[in-house]
C-alpha positions as CSV (number, residue, x, y, z in Angstrom):
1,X,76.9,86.3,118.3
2,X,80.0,85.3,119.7
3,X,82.5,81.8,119.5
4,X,82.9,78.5,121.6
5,X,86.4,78.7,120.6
6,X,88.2,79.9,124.2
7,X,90.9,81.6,122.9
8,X,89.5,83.8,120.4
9,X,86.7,84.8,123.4
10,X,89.3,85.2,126.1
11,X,91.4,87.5,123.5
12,X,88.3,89.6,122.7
13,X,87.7,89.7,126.3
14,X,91.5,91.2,126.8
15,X,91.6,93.1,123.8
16,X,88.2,95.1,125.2
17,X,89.3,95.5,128.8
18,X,92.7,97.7,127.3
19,X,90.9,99.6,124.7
20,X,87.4,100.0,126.3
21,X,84.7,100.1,123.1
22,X,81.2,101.3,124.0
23,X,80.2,98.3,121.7
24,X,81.4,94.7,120.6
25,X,79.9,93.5,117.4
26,X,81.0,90.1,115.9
27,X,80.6,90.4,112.1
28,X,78.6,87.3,110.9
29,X,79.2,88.6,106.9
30,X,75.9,89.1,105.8
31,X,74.4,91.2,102.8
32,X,72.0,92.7,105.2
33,X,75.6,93.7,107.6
34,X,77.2,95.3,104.7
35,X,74.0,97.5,104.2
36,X,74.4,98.5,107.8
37,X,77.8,99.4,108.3
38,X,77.1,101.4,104.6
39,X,74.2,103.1,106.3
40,X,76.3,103.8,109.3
41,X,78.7,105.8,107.8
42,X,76.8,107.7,105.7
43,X,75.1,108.8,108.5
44,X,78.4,109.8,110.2
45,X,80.2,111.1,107.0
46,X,83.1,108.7,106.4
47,X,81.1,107.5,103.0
48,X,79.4,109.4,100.9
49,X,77.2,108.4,98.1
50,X,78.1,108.8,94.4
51,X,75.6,109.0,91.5
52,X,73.0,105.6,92.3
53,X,71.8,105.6,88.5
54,X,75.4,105.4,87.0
55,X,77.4,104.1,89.8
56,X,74.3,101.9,91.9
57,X,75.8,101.1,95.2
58,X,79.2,102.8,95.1
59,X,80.4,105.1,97.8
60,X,83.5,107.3,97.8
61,X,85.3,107.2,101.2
62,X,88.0,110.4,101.6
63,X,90.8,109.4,103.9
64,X,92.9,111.7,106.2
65,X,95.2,113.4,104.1
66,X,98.1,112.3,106.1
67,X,96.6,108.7,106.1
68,X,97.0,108.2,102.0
69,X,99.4,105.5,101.7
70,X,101.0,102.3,103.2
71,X,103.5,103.4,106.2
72,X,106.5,101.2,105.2
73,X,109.0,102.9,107.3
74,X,106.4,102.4,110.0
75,X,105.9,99.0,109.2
76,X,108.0,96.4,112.2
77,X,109.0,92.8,111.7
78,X,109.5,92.3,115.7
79,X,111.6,88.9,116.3
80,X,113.4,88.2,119.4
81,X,116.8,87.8,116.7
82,X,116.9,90.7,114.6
83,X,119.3,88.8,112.3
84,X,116.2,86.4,111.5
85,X,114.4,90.0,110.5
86,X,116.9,90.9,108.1
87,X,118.0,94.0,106.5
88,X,115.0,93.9,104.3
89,X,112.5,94.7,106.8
90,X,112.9,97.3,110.0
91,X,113.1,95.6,113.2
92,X,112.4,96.2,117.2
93,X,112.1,93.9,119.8
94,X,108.9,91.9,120.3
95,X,108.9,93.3,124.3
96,X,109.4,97.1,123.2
97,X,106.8,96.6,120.3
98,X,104.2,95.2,123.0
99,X,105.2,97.9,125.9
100,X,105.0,100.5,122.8
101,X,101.5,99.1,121.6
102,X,99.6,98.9,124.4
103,X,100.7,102.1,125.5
104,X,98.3,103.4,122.5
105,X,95.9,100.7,122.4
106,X,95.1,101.5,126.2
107,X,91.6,103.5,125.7
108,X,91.6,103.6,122.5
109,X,88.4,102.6,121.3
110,X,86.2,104.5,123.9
111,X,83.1,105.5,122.4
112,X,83.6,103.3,119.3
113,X,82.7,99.5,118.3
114,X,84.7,97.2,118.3
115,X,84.1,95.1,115.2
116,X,85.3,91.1,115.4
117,X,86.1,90.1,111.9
118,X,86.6,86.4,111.4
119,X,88.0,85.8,107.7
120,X,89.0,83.2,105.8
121,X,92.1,84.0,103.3
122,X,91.6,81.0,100.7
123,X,88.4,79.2,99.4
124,X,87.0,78.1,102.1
125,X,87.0,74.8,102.0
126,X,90.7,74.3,100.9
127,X,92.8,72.9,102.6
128,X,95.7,75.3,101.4
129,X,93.4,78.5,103.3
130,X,94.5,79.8,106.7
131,X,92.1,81.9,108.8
132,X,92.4,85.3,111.0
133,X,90.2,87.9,113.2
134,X,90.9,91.5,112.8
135,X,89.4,93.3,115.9
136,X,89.2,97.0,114.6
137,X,86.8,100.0,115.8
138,X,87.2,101.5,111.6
139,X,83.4,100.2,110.2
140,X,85.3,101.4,106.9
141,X,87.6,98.4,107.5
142,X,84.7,95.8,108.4
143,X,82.6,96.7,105.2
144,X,86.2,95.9,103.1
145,X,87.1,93.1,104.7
146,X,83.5,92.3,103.6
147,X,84.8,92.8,99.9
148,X,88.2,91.4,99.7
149,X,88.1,88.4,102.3
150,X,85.8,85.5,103.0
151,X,84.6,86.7,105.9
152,X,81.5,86.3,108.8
153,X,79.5,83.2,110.1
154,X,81.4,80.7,107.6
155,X,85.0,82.0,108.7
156,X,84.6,81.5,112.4
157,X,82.9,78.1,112.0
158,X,86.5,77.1,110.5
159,X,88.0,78.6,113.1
160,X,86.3,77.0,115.7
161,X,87.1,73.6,113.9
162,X,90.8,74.2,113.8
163,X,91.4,76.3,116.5
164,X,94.2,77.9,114.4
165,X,94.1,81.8,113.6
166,X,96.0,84.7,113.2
167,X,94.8,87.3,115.4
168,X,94.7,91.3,114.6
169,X,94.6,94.5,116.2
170,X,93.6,97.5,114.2
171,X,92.8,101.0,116.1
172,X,92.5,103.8,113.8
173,X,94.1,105.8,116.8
174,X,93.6,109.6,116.0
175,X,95.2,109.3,113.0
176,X,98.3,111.2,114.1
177,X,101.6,110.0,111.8
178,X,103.4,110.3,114.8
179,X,101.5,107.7,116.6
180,X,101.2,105.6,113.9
181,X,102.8,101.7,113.7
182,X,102.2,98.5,112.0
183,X,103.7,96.1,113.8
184,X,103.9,92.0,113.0
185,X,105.0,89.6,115.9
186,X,105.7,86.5,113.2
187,X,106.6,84.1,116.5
188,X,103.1,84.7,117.7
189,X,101.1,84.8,114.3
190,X,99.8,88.5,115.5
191,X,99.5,91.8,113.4
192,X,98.9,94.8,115.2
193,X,97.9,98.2,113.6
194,X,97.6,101.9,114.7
195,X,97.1,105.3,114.2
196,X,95.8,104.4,110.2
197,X,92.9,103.5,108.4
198,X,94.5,103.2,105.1
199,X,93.8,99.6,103.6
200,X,97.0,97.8,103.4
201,X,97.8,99.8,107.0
202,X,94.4,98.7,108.2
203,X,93.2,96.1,106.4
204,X,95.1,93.3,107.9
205,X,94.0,90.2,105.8
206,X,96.1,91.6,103.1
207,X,99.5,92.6,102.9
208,X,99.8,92.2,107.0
209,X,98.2,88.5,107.2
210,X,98.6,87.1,102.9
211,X,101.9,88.4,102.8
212,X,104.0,88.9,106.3
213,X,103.3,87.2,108.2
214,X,102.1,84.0,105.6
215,X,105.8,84.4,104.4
216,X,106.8,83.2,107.8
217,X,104.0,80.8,108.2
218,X,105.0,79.1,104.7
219,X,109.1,78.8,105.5
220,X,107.5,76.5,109.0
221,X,105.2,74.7,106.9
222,X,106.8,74.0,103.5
223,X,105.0,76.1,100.9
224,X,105.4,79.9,99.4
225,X,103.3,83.1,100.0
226,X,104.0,85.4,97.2
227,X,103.2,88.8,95.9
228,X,101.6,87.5,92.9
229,X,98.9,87.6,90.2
230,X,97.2,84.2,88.8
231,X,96.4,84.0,85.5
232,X,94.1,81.3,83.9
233,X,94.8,80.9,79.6
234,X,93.3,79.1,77.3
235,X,93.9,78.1,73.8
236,X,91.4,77.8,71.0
237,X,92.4,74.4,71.0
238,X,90.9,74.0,74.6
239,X,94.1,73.7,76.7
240,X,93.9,75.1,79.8
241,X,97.8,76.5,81.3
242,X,98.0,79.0,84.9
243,X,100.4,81.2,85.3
244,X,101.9,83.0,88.5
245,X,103.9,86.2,87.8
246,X,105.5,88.7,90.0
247,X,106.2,92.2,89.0
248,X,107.1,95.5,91.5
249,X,104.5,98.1,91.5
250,X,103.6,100.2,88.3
251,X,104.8,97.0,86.1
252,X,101.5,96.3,85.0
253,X,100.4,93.0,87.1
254,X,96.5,93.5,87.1
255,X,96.9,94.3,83.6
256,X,98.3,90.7,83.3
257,X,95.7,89.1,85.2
258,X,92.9,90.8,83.5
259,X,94.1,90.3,80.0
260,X,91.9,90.9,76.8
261,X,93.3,88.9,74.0
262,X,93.6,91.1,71.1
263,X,91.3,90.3,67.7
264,X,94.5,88.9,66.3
265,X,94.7,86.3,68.7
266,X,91.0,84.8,68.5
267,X,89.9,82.0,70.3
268,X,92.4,82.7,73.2
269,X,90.6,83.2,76.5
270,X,92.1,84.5,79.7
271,X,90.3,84.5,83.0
272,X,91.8,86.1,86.4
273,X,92.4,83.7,89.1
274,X,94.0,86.6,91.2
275,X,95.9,90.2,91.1
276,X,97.7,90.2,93.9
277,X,98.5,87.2,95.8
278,X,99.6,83.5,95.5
279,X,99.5,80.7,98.1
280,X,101.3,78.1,96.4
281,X,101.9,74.1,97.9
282,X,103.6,71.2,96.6
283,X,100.0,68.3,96.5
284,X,100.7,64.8,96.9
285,X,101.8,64.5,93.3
286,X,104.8,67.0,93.7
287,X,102.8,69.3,91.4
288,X,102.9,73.3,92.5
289,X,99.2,74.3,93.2
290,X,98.5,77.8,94.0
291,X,95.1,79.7,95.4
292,X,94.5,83.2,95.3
293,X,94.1,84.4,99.7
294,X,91.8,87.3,98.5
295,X,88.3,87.1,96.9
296,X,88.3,91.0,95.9
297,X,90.1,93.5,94.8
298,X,92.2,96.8,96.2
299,X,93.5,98.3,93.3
300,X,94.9,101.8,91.9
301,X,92.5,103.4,90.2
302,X,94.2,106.1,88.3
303,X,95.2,105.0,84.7
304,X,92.3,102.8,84.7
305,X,90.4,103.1,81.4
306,X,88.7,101.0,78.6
307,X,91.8,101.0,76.8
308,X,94.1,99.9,79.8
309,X,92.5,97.7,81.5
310,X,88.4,97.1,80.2
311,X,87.3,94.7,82.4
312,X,88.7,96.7,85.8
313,X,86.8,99.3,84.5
314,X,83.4,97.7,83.9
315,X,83.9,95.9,86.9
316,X,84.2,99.4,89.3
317,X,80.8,100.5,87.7
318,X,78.5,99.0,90.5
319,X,78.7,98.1,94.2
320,X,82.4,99.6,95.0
321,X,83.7,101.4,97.3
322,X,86.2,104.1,96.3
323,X,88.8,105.6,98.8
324,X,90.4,109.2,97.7
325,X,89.4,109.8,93.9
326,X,87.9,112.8,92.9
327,X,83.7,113.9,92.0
328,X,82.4,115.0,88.7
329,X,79.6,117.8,88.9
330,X,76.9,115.5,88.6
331,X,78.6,113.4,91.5
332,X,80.2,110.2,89.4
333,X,84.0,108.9,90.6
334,X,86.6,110.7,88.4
335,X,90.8,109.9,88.1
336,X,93.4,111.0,86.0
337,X,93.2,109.2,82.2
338,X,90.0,107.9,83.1
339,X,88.6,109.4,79.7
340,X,85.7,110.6,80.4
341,X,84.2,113.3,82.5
342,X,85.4,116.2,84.2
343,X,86.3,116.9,88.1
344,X,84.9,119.3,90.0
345,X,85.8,118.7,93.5
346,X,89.5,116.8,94.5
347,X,89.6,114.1,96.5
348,X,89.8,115.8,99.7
349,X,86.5,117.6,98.7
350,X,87.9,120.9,97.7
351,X,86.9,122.6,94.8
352,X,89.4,121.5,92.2
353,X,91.8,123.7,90.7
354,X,93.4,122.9,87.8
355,X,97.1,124.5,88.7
356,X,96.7,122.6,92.6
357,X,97.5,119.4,91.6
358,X,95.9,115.6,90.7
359,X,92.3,115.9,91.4
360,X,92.7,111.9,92.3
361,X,94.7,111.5,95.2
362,X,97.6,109.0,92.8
363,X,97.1,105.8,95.3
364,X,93.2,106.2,95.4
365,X,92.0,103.0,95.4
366,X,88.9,100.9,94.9
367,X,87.6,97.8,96.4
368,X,85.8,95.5,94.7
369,X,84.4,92.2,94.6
370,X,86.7,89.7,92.2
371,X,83.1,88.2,91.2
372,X,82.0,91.1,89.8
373,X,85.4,91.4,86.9
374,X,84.3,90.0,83.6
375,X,87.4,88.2,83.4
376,X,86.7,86.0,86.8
377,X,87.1,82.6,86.7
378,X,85.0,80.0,88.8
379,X,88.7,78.4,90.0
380,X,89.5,81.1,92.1
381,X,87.4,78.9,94.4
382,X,88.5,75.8,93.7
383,X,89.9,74.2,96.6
384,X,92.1,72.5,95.4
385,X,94.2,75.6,93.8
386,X,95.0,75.5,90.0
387,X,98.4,73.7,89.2
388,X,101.4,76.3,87.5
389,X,103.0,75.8,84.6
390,X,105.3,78.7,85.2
391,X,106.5,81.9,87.0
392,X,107.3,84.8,85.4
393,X,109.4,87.7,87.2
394,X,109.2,91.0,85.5
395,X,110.3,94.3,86.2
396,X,110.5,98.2,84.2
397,X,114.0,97.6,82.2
398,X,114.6,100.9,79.9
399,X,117.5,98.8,77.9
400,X,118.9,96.1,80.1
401,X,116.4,93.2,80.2
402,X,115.0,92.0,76.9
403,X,111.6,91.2,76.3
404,X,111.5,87.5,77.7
405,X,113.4,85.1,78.9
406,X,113.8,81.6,80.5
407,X,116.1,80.4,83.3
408,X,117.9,77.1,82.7
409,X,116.4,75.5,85.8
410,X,114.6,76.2,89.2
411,X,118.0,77.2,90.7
412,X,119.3,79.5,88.2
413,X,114.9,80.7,88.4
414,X,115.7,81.5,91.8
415,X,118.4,83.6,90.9
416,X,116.0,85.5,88.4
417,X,113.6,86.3,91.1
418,X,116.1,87.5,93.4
419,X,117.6,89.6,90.7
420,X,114.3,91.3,90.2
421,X,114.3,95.2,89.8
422,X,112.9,98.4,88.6
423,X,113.8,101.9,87.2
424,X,111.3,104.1,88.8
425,X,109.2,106.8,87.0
426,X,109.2,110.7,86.8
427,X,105.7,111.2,88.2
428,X,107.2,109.0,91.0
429,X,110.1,110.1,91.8
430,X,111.0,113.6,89.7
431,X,113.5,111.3,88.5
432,X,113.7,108.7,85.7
433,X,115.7,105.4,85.8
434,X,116.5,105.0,89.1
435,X,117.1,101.2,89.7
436,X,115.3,99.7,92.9
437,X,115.8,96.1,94.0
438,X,112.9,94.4,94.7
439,X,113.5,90.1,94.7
440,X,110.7,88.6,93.8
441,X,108.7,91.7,94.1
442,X,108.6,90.9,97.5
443,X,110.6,93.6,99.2
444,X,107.9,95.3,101.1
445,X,106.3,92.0,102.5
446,X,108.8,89.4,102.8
447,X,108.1,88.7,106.5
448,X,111.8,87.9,107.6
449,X,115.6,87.4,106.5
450,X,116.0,87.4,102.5
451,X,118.5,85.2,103.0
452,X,116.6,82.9,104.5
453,X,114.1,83.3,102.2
454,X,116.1,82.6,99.3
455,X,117.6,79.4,100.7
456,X,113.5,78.7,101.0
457,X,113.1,78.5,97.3
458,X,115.9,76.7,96.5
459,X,115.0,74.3,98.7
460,X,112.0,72.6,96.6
461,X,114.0,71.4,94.3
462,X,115.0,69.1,96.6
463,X,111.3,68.4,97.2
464,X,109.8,67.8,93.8
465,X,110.7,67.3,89.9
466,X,107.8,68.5,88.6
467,X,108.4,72.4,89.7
468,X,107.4,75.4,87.0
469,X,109.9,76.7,84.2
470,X,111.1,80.4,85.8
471,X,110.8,83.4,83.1
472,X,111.6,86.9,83.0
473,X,109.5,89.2,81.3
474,X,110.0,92.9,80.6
475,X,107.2,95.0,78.6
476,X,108.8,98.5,78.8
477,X,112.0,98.3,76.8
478,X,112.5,101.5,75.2
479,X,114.5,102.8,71.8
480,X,116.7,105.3,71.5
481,X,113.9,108.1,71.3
482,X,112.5,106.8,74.6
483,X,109.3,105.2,72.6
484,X,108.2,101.6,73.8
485,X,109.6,99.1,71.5
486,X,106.7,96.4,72.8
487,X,103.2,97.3,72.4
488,X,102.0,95.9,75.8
489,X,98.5,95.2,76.9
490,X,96.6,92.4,75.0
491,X,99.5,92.2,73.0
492,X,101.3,90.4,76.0
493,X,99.5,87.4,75.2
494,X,102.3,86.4,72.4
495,X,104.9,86.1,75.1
496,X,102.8,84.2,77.4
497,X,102.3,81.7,74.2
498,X,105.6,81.1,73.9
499,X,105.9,80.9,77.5
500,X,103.1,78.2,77.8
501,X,104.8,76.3,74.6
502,X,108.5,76.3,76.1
503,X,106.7,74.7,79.2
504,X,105.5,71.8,76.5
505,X,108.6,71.8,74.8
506,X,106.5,73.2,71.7
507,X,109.1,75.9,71.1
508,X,112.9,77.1,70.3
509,X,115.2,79.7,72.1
510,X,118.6,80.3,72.0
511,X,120.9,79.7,74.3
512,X,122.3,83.2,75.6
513,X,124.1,83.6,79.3
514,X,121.2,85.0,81.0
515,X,119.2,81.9,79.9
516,X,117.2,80.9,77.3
517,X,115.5,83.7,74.8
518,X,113.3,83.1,71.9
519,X,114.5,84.1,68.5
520,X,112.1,86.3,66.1
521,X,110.5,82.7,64.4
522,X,109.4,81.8,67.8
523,X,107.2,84.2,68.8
524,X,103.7,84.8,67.2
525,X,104.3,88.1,65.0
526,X,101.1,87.3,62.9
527,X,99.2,90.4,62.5
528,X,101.9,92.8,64.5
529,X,102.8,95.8,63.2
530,X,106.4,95.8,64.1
531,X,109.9,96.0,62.2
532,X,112.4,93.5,62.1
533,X,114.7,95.6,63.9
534,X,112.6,96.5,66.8
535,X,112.0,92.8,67.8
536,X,116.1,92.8,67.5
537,X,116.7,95.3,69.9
538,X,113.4,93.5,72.3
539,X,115.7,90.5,72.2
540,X,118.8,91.4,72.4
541,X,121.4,90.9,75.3
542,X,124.6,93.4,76.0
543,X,127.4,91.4,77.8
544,X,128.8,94.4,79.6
545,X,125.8,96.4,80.5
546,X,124.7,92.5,82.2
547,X,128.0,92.3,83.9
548,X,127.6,95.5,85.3
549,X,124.3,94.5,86.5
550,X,125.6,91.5,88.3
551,X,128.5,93.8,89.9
552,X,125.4,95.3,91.5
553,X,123.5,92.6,92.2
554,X,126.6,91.0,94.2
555,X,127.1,94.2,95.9
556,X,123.5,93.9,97.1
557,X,123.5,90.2,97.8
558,X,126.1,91.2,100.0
559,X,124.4,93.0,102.8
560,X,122.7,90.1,103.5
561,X,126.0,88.0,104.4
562,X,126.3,84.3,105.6
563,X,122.5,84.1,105.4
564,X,123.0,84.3,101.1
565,X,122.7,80.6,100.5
566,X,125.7,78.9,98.4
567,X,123.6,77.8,96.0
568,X,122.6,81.6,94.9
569,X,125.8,82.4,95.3
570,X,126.9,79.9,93.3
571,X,124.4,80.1,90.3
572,X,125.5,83.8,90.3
573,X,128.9,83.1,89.9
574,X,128.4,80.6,87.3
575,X,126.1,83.3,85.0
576,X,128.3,86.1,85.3
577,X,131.6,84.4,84.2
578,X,129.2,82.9,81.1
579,X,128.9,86.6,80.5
580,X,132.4,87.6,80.7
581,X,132.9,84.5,78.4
């Protein structure tokens, strides 16, 4: 197999004669593929098999142990300007990045395959998709891309219609973290990769391609690429509303997107368009559409359970790959508050100890076909995308930011995204409450200036009048004893009603100067055990503890100087002299 596209051969060609594989084999996709590249490594060691009667066709891969995470101070936005990089991503110059590169790539894939990985982020057919070819010599890497992208025969034929692709370079290198970069050339639509076989480090559809270098793709082109989940929700009534929310990490997104409607609420479905990622364009009517890039999943797995999340659960029980969890005795996948079972070897195969720490590594992953989640809904492939009612920013708020809320308008929505942050954990940090800004929950994968990013948003208003309503949701306020006033989970499904019903102008709020919030009668409280008092405290908003969040949200504006666009700046102004009244 190869491609009567002339680029994509002559790149192969070049890519091959610096790195020097043994082989070249062009992935075509197939079941019968996946099987082989399966066999492969558990021939060679880098899969093993767990238990075939309780986990049929899942595999446990155990990654280098210094090769367990994304790299992000190792991660390069390379622009000839390093203004148009911004302060929100690390920089070098796109001629020291490709002296720097080759260097490593040169010989770097001798006695390996080369695997050529056409995929296809988006249905297929849509016309919202964009294509890429990862050329890595990790067969780990090949069989995922299998799992989370559309990828083989189908991918390339596009491809070879369009002639349009983003082309990437992964070596897994010797896996030394001093000879390790990811490095994106936006100006050139290439990702290259070294040193790591860790997914989002490796597998460059995802964050790399979807995110980084999409972000830079979608300012050219006039639509957004956003770190966010797609929910589907519908009423007992039939009606059918999607919504696109963006929360940092540990904030509970596949939670979102995989809903179960508590018994409470019957009759209300939800279905997962995506967890991850959003492509969203403006069609011909002026109506946001969005598709989900990714057709699987890469997902933390510790904390999964039936209670947290059922349907990820159920959904990791066959044909899965598993990357740095830990073994039972009689060889099934085991993670912290999993519930059931017991380990007996850690995740880097030693046996475990109880005093040596988590027997799951805490970023062990899985990767999973979306088809195979309970929750998955048939328009993840429509090509046409789903149109959004609304987006939802959220963030972990001990006692700032109440429960929900709306912004007045797309420009003051803009200023909630960019506003976004989130007080970090103890088991993350050793340290509770410390406040990170993350706008839009994009921090990590905006692919150039915030600033210019920012300006980006606003500027659709100008482009349509038919744009979302912008909310602002936050599930972990806490009382004075620490507990979690908001019961979470399923129970999430009561804002998203009022959510969907402020979108039809079905329900009140109050107006407050943050924006819009829902008093106690407008929520659904049917059938909630929950006091008066708490729901006060979930809605409530404290003047001075929001002006001194502003203080710090101008300080942080601030580093990105001229490139802050007047109308943030503006919008900010205007809500924090509301608050000072």
């Amino acid at each position: 197999m190869t491609t009567s596209n002339a680029a994509l051969r002559s790149w192969v060609e070049e890519v091959a004669k610096l790195t020097r594989p043994e082989a070249i084999h062009w992935c075509d996709g197939s079941d019968a593929e996946y099987k082989s590249l399966v066999e492969s490594m558990l021939t060679s060691g880098d899969l093993v098999a767990l238990n075939q009667d309780t986990y049929p066709e899942c595999y446990l891969h155990r990654s280098d142990p210094s090769d367990v995470a994304r790299v992000e101070h190792l991660t390069f936005v390379c622009t000839p300007d390093k203004a148009d990089a911004g302060p929100n991503n690390n920089w070098m110059s796109p001629d020291e990045a490709h002296e720097q590169m080759d260097e490593l790539y040169a010989g770097c894939m001798r006695g390996r395959t080369m695997y050529v990985i056409p995929y296809c982020m988006g249905p297929i057919d849509s016309p919202y998709a964009r294509c890429g070819v990862e050329l890595s010599d990790s067969p780990y890497v090949a069989a995922n891309m299998k799992l989370m992208t559309r990828m083989g025969k189908p991918a390339l034929e596009r491809i070879e219609r369009e002639g349009k692709f983003v082309r990437g370079l992964h070596s897994t290198g010797e896996l030394d973290p001093d000879r390790r970069f990811i490095m994106h050339f936006p100006e050139e639509l290439l990702i290259q990769s070294y040193g790591s076989g860790y997914g989002g480090n490796a597998l460059l559809g995802k964050k790399c391609h979807a995110l980084r270098i999409a972000s830079w793709q979608a300012r050219q082109e006039g639509w957004l690429a956003e770190h966010m989940l797609i929910v589907e929700i519908e009423s007992p009534e039939g009606e059918k509303h999607f919504i696109a929310a963006a929360f940092p990490s540990a904030c509970g997104k596949t939670n979102l997107a995989m809903l179960i409607p508590p018994e409470s609420l019957s009759g209300w479905k939800v279905r997962t368009i995506g967890d991850d990622i959003a492509w969203l364009h403006l069609d011909e009517d002026g109506q946001l559409r969005a598709v989900n890039p990714e057709s699987g999943y890469f997902g933390v797995v510790p904390g999964t359970n039936a209670k947290t999340n059922r349907n990820a659960f159920d959904m990791i029980r066959h044909d899965a790959i598993f990357t740095n969890v830990a073994v039972t005795a009689d060889n099934e996948p085991w993670w912290e508050d999993k519930g059931e079972g017991e380990p007996a070897t850690d995740w880097r195969g030693r046996p475990f100890k109880a005093d040596s720490g988590p027997a799951a590594h805490p970023n062990s992953r899985f990767t999973v076909s979306a088809k195979q989640n309970p929750s998955y809904s048939p328009l993840a492939d429509d090509p046409k995308g789903v149109p959004i009612s609304a987006i939802v920013f959220g963030g972990r708020r001990r006692e700032l930011a109440p429960l929900v809320y709306q912004a007045r308008d797309w420009q003051h929505g803009v200023l909630v995204g960019a506003s976004v942050a989130s007080e970090t954990t103890a088991a993350a940090t050793g340290k509770v409450g410390v406040t990170r800004r993350d706008p839009m929950a994009m921090k990590p994968f905006c692919g150039y200036n915030y600033g210019d990013y920012w300006r980006h948003w606003l500027s659709f208003a100008e482009k349509s009048d038919k744009l979302p309503q912008v909310f602002h949701v936050n599930w972990f306020r806490r009382g004075p004893q620490g507990e979690f006033l908001w019961p979470g989970f399923g129970e999430n499904l009561r804002v998203l009603r009022w959510i969907i019903d402020r979108c039809e102008g079905r329900s009140g709020a109050q107006e407050t100067p943050i924006g819009h919030l829902p008093r106690a009668a407008d929520l659904d409280l049917d059938g909630l055990e929950i006091a008066s008092e708490t729901i006060e405290q979930l809605l409530s908003v404290d003047p001075d503890s929001w002006q001194a969040e502003f203080a710090h949200l101008e300080e942080y504006l601030q580093e990105f100087g001229s490139r802050v666009p007047e109308g943030l700046q503006a919008e900010l102004e205007k809500t924090a002299a509301a608050l000072r009244g």
